[in-house]
N, C-alpha and C positions, 0 to 999 in steps of 0.2 A: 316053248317060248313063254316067257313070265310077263304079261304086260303089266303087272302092279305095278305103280307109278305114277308120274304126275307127266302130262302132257300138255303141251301148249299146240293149239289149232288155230289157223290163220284160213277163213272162208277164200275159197280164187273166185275170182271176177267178180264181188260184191265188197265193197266197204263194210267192215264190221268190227267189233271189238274181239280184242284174242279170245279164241276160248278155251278156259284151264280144265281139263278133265283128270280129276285122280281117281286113280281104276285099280279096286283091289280084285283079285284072277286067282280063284280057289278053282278045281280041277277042270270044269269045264265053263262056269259061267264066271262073269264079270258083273260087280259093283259099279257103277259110273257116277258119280257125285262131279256136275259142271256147275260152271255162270262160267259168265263174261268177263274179263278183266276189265273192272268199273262197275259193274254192277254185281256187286257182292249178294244183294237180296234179294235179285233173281237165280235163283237155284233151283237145281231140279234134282231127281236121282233117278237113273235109269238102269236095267235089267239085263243083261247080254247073256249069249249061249255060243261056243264055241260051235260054228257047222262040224255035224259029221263026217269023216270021212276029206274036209278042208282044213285041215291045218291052221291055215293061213287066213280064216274068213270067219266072223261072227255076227250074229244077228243079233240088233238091238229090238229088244220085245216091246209090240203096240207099236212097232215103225215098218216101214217097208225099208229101211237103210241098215249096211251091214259094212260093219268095218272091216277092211280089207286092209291088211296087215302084209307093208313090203319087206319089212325086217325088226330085228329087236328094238329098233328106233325109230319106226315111222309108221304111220297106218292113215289111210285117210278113208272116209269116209263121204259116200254119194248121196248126193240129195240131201244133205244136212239138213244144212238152210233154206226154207222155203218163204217165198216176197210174193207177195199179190200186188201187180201194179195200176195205174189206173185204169185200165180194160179186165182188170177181175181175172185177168192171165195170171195161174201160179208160174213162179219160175223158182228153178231150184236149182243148190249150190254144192259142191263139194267142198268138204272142211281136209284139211290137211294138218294131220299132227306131230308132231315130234318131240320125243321123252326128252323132259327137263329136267331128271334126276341124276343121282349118282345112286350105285347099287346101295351104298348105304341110306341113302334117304327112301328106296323101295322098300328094306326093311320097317322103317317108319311110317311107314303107310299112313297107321292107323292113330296118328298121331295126327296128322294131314286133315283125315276125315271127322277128328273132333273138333279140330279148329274149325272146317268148313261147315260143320253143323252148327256153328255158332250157341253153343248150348246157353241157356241162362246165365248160371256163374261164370262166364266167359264173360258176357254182355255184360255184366255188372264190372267184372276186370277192370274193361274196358271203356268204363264210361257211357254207353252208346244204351 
């Protein structure tokens, strides 16, 4: 199963901004280039590894959460979001995703990941 693609994550039981993850998926690890829908400038990239011998299951690196993949269109992920409230209690969230591509925009990936880079000559494009 191909997870390249762009995914949109909606956290349960916390109020949050969507979070857009496009995930390029060469043999066994994953690319993850997220933010927030709204917050463009908070970005991050992150590291994944297909588990051995799970199919269905990969570990995001320097996290203890591991995306758990229900089909070619959904995968959610435990513990995403983590909230310290005001008793200094972590609480943490499941994020829930589902592929907002078409097979042809998975082709395009890498197209996806230069706009999200926002590279200089873009930023000039763009005014910003």
């Amino acid at each position: 199963m191909n997870m390249t693609g762009v995914w949109l994550g909606q956290t349960l039981g916390y109020p949050s901004a969507i979070h857009i993850w496009i995930i390029l998926h060469t043999g066994d690890d994953l690319i993850i280039y997220t933010h927030w829908l709204g917050f463009e400038k908070n970005k991050a990239e992150f590291r994944a590894k297909m588990v051995a011998g799970y199919s269905r299951s990969a570990h995001i690196w320097g996290t203890q959460s591991y995306l758990n993949i229900q089909n070619e269109n959904t995968f959610r992920v435990s513990g995403w979001v983590q909230i310290s409230d005001d008793t200094d209690e972590l609480k943490t969230f499941d994020v829930y995703f589902q592929r907002r591509d078409t097979k042809l925009v998975a082709y395009l990936v890498n197209i996806y990941i230069g706009l999200f880079q926002w590279s200089p000559a873009l930023l000039r494009l763009l005014n910003r």
